[in-house]
C-alpha positions as CSV (number, residue, x, y, z in Angstrom):
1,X,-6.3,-38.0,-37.3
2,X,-7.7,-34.5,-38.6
3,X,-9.9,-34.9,-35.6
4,X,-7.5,-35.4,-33.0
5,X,-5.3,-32.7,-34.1
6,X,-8.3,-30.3,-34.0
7,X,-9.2,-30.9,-30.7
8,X,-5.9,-30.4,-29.6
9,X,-5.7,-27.4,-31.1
10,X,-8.9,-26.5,-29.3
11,X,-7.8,-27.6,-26.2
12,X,-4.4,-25.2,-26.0
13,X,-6.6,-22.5,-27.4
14,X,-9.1,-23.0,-24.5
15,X,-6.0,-23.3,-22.0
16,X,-4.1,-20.0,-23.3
17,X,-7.6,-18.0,-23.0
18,X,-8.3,-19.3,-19.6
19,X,-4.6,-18.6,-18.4
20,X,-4.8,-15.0,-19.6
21,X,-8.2,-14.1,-18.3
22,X,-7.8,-14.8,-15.4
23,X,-6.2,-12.2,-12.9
24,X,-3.2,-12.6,-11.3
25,X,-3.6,-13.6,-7.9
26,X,-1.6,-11.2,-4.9
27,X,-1.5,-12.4,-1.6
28,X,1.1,-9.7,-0.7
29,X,0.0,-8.6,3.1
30,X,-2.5,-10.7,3.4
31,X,-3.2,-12.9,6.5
32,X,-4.3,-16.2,6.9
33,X,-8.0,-16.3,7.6
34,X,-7.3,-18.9,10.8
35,X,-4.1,-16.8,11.9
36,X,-4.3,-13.1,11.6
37,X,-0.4,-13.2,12.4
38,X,0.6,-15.6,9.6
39,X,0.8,-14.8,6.1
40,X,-1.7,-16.6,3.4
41,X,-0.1,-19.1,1.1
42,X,-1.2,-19.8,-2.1
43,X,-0.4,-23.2,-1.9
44,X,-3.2,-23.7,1.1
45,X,-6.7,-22.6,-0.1
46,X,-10.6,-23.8,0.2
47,X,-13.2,-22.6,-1.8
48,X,-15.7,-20.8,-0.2
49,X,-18.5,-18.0,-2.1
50,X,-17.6,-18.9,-5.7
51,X,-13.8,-17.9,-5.2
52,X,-10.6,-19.1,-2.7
53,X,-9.7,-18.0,0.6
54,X,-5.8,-18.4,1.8
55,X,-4.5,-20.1,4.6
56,X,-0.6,-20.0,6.3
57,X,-0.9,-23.5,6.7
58,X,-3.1,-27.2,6.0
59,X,-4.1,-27.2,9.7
60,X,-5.4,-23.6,9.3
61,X,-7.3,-24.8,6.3
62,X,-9.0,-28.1,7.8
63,X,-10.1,-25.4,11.1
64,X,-11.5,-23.6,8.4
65,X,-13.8,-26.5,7.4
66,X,-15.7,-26.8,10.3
67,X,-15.7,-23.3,11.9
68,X,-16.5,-21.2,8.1
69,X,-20.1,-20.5,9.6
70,X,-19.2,-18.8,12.9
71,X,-19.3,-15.0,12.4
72,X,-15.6,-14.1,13.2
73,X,-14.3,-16.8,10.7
74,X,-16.9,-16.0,8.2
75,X,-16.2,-12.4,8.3
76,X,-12.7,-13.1,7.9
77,X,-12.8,-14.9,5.4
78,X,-15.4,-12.2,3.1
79,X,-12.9,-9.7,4.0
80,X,-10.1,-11.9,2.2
81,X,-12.2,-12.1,-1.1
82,X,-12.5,-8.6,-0.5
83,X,-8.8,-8.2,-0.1
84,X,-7.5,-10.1,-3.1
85,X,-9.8,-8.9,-5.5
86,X,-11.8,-11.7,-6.3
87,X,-15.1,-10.2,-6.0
88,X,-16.9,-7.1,-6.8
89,X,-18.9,-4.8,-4.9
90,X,-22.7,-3.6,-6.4
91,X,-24.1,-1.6,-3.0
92,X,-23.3,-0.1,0.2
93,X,-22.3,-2.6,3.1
94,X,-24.5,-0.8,5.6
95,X,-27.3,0.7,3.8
96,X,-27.7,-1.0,0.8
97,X,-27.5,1.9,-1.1
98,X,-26.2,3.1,-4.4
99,X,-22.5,3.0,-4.3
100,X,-20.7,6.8,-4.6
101,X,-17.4,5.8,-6.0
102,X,-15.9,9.1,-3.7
103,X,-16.8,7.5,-0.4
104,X,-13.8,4.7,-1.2
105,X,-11.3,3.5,1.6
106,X,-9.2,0.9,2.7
107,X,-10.5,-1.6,5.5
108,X,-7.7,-3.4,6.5
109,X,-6.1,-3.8,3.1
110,X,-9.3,-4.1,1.1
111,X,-11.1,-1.3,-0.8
112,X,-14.5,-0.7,-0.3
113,X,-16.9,2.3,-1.2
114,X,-19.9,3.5,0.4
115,X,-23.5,5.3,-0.4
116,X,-22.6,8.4,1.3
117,X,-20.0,10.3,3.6
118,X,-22.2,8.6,6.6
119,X,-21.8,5.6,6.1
120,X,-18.4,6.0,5.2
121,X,-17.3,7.8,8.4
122,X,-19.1,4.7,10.2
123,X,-16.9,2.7,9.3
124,X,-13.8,5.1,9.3
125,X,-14.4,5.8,12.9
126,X,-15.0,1.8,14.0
127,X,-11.5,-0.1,14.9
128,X,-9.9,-3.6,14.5
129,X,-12.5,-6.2,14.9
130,X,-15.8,-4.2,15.0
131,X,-14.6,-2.5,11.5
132,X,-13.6,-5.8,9.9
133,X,-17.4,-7.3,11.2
134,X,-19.4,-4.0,10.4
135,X,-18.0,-4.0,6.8
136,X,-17.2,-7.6,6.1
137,X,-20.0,-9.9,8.4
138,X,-22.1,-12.4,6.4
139,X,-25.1,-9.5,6.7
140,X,-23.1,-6.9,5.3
141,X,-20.9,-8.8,2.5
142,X,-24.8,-9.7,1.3
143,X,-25.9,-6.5,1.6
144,X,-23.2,-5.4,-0.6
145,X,-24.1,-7.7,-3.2
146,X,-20.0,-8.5,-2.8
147,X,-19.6,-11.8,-5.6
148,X,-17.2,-13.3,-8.0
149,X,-17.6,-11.7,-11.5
150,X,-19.0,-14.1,-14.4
């Protein structure tokens, strides 16, 4: 009975720690990684790099299955960990270099810093599509050493 109770106890504990350590999740103005003109809903995800992306819909999700590896999906997608905080930067996107915390902007609604003025003006100065796949393709989310905390 002691036993029981005991494990129960850890159980809850082990509930209530993982409940509170983990960060709130905002999908506020983010877009569906299948529909840039549809909102992401929490209630459709798929995991993909060690965290979830967001979807407006199931059918949006299942796409997402089979087309994750083309480059425009993929980048979409590491833009959207980006986006909703899930994983953290260690090095430049386009050099590789040591991260200047001064070089910081937004790209498309996700915060990203830079090594240098440079390579931030780069990607200042690219637009729509060939920002979102010079800071956010599978080369430069790697580069970047972008990845869900431990």
């Amino acid at each position: 009975m002691k036993a029981r109770i005991l494990m129960s106890v850890a159980a809850v504990a082990i509930l209530v720690t993982a409940s509170v350590a983990a960060p709130k999740l905002n999908l506020k103005g983010v877009k569906c990684v299948m529909n840039a003109k549809a909102a992401a809903k929490a209630k459709s995800s798929a995991d993909y790099k060690g965290g979830k992306v967001y979807f407006c819909c199931g059918n949006c999700a299942k796409a997402f299955a089979t087309k994750q590896k083309e480059p425009k999906v993929a980048t979409a997608g590491n833009h959207q960990l980006v986006a909703t905080k899930q994983v953290k930067q260690a090095k430049c996107p386009l050099s590789g270099g040591k991260l200047n915390a001064s070089t910081k902007i937004k790209v498309q609604g996700a915060e990203v810093a830079f090594c240098c003025n440079n390579c931030k003006g780069k990607a200042s100065k690219a637009k729509g599509a060939d920002q979102l796949a010079l800071v956010f393709s599978d080369a430069a989310f790697k580069k970047a050493g972008f990845a869900v905390p431990k």
